[in-house]
ChimeraX commands (.cxc) that place a marker at each C-alpha (Angstrom):
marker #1 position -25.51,-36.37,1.92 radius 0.5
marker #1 position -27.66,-38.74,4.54 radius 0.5
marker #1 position -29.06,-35.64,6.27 radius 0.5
marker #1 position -32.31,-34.65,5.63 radius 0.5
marker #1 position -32.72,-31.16,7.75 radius 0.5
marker #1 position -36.04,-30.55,6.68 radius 0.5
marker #1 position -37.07,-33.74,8.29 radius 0.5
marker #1 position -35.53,-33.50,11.49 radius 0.5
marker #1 position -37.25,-30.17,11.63 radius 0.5
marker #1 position -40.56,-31.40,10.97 radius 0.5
marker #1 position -39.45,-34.44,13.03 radius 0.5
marker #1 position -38.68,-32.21,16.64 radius 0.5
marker #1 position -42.21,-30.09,15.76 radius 0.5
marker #1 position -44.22,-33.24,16.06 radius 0.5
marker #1 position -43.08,-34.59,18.71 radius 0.5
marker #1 position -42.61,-31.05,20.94 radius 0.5
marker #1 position -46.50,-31.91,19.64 radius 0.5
marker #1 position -46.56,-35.23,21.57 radius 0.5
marker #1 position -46.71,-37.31,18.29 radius 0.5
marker #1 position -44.44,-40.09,17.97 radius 0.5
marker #1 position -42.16,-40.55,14.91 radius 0.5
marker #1 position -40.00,-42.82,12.88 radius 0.5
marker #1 position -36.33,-41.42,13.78 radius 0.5
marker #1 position -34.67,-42.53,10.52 radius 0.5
marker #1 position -31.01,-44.39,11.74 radius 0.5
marker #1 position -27.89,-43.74,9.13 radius 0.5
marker #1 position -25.37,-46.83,9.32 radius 0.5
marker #1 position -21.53,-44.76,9.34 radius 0.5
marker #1 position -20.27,-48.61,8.48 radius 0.5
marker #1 position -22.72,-49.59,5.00 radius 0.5
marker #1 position -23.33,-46.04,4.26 radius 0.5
marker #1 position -27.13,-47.13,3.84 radius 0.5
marker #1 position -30.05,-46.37,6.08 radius 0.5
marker #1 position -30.70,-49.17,8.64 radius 0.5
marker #1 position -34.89,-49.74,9.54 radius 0.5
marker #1 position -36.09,-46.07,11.37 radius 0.5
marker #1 position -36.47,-46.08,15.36 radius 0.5
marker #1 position -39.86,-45.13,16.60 radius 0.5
marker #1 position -39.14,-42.23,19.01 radius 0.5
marker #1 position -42.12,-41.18,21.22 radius 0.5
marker #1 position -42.63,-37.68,23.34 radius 0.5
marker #1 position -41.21,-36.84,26.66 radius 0.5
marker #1 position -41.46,-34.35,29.33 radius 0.5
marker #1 position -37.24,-33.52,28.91 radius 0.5
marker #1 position -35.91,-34.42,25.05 radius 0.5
marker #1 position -32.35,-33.85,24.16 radius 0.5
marker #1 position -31.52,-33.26,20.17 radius 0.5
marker #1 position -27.72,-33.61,19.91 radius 0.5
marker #1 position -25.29,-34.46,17.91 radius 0.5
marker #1 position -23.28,-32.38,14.79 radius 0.5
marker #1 position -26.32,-30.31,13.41 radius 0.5
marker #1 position -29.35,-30.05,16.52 radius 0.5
marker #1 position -29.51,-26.10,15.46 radius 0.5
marker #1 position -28.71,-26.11,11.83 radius 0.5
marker #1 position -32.13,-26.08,10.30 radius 0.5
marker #1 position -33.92,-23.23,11.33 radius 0.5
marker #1 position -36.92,-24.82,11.44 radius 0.5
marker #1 position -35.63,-27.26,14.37 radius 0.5
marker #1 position -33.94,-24.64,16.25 radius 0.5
marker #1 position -37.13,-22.87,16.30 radius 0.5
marker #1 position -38.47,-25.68,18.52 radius 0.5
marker #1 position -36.02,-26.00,20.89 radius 0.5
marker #1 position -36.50,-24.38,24.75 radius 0.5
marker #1 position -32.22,-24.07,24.74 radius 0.5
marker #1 position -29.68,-23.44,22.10 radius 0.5
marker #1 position -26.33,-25.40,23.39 radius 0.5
marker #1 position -22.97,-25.38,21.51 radius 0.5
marker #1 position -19.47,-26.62,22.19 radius 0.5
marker #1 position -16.59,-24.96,21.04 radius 0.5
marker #1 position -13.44,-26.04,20.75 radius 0.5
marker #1 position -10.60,-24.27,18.87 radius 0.5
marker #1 position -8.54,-25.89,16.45 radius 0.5
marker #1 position -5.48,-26.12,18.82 radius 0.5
marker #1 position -7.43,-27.88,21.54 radius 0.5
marker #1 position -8.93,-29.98,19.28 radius 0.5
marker #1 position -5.89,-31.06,17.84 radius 0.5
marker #1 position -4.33,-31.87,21.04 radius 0.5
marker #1 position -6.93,-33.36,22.34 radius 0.5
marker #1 position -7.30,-35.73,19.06 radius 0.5
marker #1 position -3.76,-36.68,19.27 radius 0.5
marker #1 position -3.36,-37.59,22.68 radius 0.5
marker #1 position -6.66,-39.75,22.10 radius 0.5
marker #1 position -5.57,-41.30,18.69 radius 0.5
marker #1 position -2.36,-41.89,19.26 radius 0.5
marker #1 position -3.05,-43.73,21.97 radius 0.5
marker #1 position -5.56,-46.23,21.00 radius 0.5
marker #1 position -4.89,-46.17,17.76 radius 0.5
marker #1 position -1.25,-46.19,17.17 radius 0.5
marker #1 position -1.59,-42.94,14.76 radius 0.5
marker #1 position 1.00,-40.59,14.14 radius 0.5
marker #1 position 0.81,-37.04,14.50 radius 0.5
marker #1 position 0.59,-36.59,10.95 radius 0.5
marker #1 position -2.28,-38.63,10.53 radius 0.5
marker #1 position -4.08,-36.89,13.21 radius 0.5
marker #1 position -3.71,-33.30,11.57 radius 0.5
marker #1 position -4.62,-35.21,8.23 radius 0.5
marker #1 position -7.81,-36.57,9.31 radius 0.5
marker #1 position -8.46,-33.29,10.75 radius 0.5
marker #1 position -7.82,-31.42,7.47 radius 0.5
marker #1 position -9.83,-34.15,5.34 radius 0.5
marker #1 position -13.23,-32.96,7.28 radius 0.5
marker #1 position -12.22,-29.45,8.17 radius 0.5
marker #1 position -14.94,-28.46,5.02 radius 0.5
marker #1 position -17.94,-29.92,6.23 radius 0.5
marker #1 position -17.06,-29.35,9.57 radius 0.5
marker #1 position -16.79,-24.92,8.54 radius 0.5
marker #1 position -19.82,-25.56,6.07 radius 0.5
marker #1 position -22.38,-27.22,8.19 radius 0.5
marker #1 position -21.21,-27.76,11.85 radius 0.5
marker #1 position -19.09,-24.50,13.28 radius 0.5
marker #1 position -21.92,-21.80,11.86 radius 0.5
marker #1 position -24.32,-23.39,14.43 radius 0.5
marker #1 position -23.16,-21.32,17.43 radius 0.5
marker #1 position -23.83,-18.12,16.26 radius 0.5
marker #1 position -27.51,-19.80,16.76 radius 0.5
marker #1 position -26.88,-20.89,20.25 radius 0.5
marker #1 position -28.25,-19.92,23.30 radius 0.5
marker #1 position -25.33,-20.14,25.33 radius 0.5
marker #1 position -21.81,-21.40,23.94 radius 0.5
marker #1 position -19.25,-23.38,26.01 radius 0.5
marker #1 position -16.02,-21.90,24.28 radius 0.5
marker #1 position -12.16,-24.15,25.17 radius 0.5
marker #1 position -9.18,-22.50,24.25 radius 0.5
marker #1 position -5.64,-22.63,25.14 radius 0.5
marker #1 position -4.97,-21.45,29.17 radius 0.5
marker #1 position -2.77,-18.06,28.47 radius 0.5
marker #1 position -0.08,-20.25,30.68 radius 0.5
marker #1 position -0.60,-22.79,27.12 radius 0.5
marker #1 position -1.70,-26.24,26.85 radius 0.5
marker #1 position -2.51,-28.87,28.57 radius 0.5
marker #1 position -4.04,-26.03,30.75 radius 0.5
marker #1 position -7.53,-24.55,28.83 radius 0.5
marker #1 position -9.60,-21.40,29.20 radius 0.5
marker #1 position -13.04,-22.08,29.35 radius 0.5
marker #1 position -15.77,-19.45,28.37 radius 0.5
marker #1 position -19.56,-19.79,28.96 radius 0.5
marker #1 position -20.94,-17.25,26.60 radius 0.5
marker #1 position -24.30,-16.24,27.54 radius 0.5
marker #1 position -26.36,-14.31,24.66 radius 0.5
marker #1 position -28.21,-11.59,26.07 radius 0.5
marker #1 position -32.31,-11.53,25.62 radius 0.5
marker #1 position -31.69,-15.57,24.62 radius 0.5
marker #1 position -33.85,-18.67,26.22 radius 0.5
marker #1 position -30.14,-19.06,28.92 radius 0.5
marker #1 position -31.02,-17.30,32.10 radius 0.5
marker #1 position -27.56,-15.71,32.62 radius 0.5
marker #1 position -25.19,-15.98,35.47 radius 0.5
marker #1 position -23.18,-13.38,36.56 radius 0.5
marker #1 position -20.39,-12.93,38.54 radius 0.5
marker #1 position -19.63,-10.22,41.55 radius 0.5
marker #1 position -16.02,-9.68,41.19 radius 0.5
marker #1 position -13.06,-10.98,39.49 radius 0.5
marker #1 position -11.24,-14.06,41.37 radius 0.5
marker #1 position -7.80,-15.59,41.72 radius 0.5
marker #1 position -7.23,-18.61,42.83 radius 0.5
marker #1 position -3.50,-19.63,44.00 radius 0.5
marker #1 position -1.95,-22.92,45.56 radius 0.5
marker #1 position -1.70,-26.22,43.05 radius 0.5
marker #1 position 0.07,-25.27,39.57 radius 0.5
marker #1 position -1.14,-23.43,37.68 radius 0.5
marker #1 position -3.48,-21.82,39.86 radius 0.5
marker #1 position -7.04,-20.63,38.42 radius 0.5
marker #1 position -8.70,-17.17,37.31 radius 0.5
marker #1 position -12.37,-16.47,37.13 radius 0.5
marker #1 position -13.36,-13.52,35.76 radius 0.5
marker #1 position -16.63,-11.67,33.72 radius 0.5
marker #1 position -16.75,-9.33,31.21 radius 0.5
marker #1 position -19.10,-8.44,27.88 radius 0.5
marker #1 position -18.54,-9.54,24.57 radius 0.5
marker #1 position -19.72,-9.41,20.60 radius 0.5
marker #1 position -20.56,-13.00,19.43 radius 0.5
marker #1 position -20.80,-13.25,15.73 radius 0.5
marker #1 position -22.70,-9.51,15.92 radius 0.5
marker #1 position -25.01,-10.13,19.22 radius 0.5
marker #1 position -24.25,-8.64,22.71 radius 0.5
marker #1 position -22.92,-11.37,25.15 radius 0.5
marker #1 position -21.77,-11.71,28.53 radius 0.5
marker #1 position -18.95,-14.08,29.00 radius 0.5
marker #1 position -17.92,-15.72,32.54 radius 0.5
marker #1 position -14.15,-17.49,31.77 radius 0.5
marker #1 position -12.07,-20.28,33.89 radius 0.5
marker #1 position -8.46,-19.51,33.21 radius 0.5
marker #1 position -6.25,-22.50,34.40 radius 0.5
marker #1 position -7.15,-25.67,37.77 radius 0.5
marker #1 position -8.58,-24.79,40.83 radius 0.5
marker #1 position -6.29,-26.72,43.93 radius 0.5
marker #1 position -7.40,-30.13,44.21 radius 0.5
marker #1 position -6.23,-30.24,47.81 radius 0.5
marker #1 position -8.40,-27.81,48.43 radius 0.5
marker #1 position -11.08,-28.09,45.95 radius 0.5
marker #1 position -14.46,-27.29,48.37 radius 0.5
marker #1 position -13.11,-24.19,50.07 radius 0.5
marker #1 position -12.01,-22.70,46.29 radius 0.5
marker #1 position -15.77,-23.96,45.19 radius 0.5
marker #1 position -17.52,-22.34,47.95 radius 0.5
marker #1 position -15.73,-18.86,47.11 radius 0.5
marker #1 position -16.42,-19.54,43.67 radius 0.5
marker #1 position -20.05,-19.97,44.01 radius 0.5
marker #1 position -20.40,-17.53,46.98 radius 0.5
marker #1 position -19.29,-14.94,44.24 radius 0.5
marker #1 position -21.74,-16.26,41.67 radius 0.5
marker #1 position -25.48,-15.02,40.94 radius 0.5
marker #1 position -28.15,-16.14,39.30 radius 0.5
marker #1 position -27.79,-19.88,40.13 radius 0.5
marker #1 position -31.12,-20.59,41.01 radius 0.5
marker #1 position -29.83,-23.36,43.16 radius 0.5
marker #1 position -29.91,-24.11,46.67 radius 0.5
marker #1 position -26.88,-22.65,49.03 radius 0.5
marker #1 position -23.91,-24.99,48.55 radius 0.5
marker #1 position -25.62,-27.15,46.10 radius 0.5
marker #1 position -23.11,-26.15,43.31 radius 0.5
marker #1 position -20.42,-26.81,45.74 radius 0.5
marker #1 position -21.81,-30.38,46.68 radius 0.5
marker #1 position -22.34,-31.29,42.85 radius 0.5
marker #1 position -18.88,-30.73,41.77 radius 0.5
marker #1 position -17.37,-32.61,44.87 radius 0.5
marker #1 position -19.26,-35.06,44.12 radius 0.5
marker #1 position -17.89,-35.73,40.82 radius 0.5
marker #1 position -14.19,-34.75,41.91 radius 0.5
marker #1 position -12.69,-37.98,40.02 radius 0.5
marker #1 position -14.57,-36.70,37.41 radius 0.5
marker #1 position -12.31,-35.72,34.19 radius 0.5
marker #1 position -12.22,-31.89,33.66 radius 0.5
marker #1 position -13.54,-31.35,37.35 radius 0.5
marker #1 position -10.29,-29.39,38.43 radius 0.5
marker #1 position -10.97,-26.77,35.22 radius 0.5
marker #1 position -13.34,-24.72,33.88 radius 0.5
marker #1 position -15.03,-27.90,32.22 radius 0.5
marker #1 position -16.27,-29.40,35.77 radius 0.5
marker #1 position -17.32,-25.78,36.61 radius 0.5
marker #1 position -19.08,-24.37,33.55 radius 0.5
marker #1 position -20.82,-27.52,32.80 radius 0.5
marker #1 position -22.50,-27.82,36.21 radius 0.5
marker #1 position -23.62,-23.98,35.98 radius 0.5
marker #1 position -25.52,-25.19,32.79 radius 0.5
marker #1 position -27.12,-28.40,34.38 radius 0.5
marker #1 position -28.56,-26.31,37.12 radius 0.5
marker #1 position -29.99,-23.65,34.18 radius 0.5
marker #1 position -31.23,-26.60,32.31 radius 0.5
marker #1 position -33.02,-27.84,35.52 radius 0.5
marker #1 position -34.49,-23.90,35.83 radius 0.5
marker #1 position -35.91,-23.56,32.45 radius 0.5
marker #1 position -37.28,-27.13,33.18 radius 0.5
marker #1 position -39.23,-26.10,36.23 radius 0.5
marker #1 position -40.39,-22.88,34.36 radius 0.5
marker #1 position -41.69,-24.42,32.10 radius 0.5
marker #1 position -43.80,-27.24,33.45 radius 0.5
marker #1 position -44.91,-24.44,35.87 radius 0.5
marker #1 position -47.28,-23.36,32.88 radius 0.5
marker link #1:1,2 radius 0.2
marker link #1:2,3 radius 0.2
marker link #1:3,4 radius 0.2
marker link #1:4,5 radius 0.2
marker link #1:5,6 radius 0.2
marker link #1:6,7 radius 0.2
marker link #1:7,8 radius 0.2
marker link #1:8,9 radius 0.2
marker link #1:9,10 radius 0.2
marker link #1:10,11 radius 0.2
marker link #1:11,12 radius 0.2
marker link #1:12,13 radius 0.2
marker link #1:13,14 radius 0.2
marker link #1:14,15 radius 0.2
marker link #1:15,16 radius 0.2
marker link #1:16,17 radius 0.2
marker link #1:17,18 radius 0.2
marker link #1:18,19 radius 0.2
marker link #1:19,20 radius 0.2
marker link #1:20,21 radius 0.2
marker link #1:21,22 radius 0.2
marker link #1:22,23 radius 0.2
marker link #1:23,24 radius 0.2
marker link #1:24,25 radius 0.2
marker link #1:25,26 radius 0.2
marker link #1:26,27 radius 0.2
marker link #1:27,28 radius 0.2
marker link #1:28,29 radius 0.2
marker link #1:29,30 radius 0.2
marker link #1:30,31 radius 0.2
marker link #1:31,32 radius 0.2
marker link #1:32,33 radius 0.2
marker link #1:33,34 radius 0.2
marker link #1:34,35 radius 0.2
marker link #1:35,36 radius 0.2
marker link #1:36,37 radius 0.2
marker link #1:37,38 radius 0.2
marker link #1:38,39 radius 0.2
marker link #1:39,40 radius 0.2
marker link #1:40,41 radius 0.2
marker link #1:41,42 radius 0.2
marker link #1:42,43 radius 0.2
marker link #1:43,44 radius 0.2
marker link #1:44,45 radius 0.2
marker link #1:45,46 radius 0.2
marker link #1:46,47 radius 0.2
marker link #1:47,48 radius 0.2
marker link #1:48,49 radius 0.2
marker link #1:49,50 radius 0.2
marker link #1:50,51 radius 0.2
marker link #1:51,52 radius 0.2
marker link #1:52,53 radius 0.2
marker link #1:53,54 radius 0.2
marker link #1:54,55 radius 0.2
marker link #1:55,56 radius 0.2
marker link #1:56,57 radius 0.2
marker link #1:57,58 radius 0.2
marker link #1:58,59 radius 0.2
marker link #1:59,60 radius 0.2
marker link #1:60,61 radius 0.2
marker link #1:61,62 radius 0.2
marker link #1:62,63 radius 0.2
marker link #1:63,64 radius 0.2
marker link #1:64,65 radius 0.2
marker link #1:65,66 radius 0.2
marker link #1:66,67 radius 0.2
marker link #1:67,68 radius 0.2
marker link #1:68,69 radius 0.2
marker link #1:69,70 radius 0.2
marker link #1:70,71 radius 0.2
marker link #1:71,72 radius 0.2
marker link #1:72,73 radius 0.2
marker link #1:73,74 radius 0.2
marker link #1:74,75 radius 0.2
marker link #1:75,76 radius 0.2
marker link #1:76,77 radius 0.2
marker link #1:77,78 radius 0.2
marker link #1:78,79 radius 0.2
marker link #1:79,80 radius 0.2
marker link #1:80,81 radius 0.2
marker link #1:81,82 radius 0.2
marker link #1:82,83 radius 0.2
marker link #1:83,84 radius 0.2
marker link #1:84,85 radius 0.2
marker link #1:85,86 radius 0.2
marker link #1:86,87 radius 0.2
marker link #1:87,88 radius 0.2
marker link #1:88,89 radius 0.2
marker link #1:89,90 radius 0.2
marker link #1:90,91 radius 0.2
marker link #1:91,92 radius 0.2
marker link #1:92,93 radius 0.2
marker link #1:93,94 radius 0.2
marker link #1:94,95 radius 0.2
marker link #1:95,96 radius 0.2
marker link #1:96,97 radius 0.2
marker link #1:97,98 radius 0.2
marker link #1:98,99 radius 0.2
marker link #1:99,100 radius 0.2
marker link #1:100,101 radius 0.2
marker link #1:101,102 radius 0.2
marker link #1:102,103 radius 0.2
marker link #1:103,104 radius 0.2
marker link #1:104,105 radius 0.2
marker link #1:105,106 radius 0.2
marker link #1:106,107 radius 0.2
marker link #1:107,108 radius 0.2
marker link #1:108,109 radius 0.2
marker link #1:109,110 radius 0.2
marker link #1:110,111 radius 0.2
marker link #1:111,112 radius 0.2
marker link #1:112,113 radius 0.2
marker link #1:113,114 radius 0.2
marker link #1:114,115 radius 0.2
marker link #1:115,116 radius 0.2
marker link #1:116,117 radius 0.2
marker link #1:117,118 radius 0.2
marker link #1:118,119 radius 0.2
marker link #1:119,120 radius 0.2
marker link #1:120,121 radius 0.2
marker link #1:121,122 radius 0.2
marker link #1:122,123 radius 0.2
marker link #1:123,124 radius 0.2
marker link #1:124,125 radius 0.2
marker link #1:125,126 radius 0.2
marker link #1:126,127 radius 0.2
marker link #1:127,128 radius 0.2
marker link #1:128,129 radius 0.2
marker link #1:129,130 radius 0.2
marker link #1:130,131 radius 0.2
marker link #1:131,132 radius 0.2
marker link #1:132,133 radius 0.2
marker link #1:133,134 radius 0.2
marker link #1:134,135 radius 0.2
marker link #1:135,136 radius 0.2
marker link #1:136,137 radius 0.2
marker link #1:137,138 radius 0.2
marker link #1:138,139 radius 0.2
marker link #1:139,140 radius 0.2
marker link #1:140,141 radius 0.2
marker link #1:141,142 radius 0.2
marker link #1:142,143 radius 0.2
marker link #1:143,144 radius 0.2
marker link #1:144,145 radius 0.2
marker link #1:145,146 radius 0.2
marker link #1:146,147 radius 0.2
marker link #1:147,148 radius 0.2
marker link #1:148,149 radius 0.2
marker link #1:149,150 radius 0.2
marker link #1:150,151 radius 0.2
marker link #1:151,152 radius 0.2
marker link #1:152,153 radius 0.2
marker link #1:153,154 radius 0.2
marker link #1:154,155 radius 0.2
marker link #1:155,156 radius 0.2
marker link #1:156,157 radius 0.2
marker link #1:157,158 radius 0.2
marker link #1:158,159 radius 0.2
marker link #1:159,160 radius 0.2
marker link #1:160,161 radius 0.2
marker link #1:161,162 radius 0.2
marker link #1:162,163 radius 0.2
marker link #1:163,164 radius 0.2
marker link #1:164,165 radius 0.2
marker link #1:165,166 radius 0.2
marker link #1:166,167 radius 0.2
marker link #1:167,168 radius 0.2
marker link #1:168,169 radius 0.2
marker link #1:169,170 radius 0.2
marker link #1:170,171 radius 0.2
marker link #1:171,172 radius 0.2
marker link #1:172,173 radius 0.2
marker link #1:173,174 radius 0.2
marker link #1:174,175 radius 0.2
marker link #1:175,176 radius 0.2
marker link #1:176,177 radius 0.2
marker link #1:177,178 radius 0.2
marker link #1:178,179 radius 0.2
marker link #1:179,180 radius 0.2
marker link #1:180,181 radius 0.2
marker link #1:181,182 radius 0.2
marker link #1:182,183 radius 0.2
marker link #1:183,184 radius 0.2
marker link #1:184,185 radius 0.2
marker link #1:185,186 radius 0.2
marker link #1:186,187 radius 0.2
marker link #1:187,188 radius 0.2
marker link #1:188,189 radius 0.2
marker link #1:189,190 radius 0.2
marker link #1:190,191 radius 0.2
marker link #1:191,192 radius 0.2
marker link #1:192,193 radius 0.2
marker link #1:193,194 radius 0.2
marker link #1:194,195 radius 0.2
marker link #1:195,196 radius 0.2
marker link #1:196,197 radius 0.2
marker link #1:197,198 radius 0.2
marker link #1:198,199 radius 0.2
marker link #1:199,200 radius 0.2
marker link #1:200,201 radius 0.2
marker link #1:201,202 radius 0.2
marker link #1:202,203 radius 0.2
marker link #1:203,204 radius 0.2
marker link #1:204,205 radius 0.2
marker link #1:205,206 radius 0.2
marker link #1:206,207 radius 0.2
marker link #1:207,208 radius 0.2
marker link #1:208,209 radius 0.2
marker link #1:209,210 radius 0.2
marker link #1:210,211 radius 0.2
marker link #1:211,212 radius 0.2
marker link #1:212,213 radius 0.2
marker link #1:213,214 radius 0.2
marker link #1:214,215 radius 0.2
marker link #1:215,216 radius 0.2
marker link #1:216,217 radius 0.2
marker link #1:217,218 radius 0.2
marker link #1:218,219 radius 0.2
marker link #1:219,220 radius 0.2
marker link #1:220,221 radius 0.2
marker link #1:221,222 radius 0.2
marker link #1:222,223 radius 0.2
marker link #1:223,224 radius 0.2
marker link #1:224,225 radius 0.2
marker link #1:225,226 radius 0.2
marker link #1:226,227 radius 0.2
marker link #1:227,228 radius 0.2
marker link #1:228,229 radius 0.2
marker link #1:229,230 radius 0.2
marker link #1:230,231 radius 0.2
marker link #1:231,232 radius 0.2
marker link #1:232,233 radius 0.2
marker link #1:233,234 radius 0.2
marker link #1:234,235 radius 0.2
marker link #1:235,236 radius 0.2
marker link #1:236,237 radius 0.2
marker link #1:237,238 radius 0.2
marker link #1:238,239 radius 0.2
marker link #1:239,240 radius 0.2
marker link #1:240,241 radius 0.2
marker link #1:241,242 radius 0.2
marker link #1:242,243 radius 0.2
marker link #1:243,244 radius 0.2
marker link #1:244,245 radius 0.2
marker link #1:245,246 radius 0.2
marker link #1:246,247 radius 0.2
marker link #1:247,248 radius 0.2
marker link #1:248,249 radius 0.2
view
C-alpha cells in the first residue's frame, strides 16, 4: 500500500532530466515512511528492486528493460536451502511464507517481464535440481542488442556436463530469441570450455577473449560454473554497449 507508482514515474522522468529529487524511503520494520533521500542525476542510474517496470510511465524512461525469472521450483529450493539454514525454518514454513505473498507477488511483481527488454529465465536443469537451465530471452526490435549463437554446443567432462544451445520463442505474445545454459561447464577446465563458448558467440561487442577473461576472473564466484556466471556477463557487456551508444550522441 506504500507504493506510489505514479511517483516513481514522475520521479525517474526528472531526473533522466538531470533534476534532483526527494527519493521517498519506506521503513519494512515501523511500516511508516522514514525522512526522503535526496537522489541527484548520473551519467549510469540503476532503478531496481520488485516493481522498476511496473508503471508504464517509468518504464517508458528507462534505456533497458531487465527481469529475473525464477520458477516456483527454483525458488523454493533455493529459499529453503537459504532459510533453513540461517534461520532454523522448516520446510513447511518455507512453502508457507511462499504461499502467504504468492498474490502480490502474481498481481504486481511477475507481470513485469512481459515488459522487459531481455529476461534472465532459471528453471530446473532437465538432469533436475540442484542443476538449473538458464535462458536469456532477448525480445526482438527491444532496446537489448541481441546475441546470437553459431551452432548448438555440448560440453562433456565434470558432472553433469553443460549444453548451450539457441532457438526462437513466443514471450507472453512477442517474438523472442532465446540462448539457454543447460547444466556446469568443467571447472577443471573452465577457460578452454569459455573460449569455445564465446568463439561460437556473436554479437558481443567485446574485445577477443574479454568474455573469457571476465568470467575467470570471477571463477570463485557463486553461479560461475552455470548458466548464471555466463548469461549475466553477456548482459554486463550489452549494458556497457548501450552505454557507449548512447553517450556517443
Amino acid at each position: 500500500k506504500e507504493n506510489d507508482f505514479a511517483l516513481m514515474g514522475a520521479q525517474i522522468e526528472a531526473l533522466k532530466q538531470g533534476k534532483a529529487v526527494y527519493k521517498p524511503i519506506y521503513n519494512h520494520d515501523t511500516g511508516n515512511k522514514d525522512p526522503p533521500e535526496l537522489i541527484q542525476p548520473n551519467k549510469v542510474m540503476v532503478f531496481e528492486g520488485l516493481h522498476p517496470i511496473y508503471d508504464e510511465k517509468a518504464r517508458a524512461q528507462l534505456d533497458l528493460g531487465i527481469y529475473i525469472d525464477i520458477v516456483n521450483d527454483v525458488k523454493f529450493a533455493w529459499k529453503v536451502q537459504r532459510d533453513v539454514a540461517e534461520r532454523g525454518w522448516t520446510e513447511e514454513q518455507v512453502k508457507a511464507d511462499i504461499e502467504k505473498r504468492l498474490p502480490d507477488f502474481s498481481a504486481y511483481v511477475d507481470p513485469q517481464k512481459a515488459n522487459a527488454d531481455v529476461i534472465l529465465r532459471y528453471e530446473p536443469s532437465d538432469q533436475g535440481l540442484p542443476y538449473l537451465k538458464v535462458k536469456l530471452i532477448q525480445k526482438k526490435g527491444s532496446n537489448f542488442p541481441p546475441i546470437t549463437l553459431k551452432k548448438d554446443l555440448s560440453l562433456s567432462g565434470s558432472k553433469p556436463g553443460a549444453k548451450v544451445k539457441m532457438y526462437d520463442d513466443d514471450w507472453f505474445g512477442s517474438p523472442a530469441t532465446v540462448v539457454e545454459m543447460d547444466g556446469e561447464i568443467d571447472m577443471d577446465n573452465m577457460e578452454a570450455q569459455l573460449k569455445e563458448i564465446e568463439d561460437n558467440l556473436e554479437g558481443l561487442a567485446s574485445k577477443p577473449g574479454e568474455f573469457t577473461e571476465a568470467m575467470t576472473n570471477l571463477k570463485s564466484s557463486p553461479g560461475s560454473q552455470n548458466g548464471t556466471g555466463l548469461l549475466q556477463t553477456v548482459i554486463a557487456l550489452k549494458v556497457r554497449e548501450i552505454y557507449e551508444k548512447l553517450t556517443e550522441r
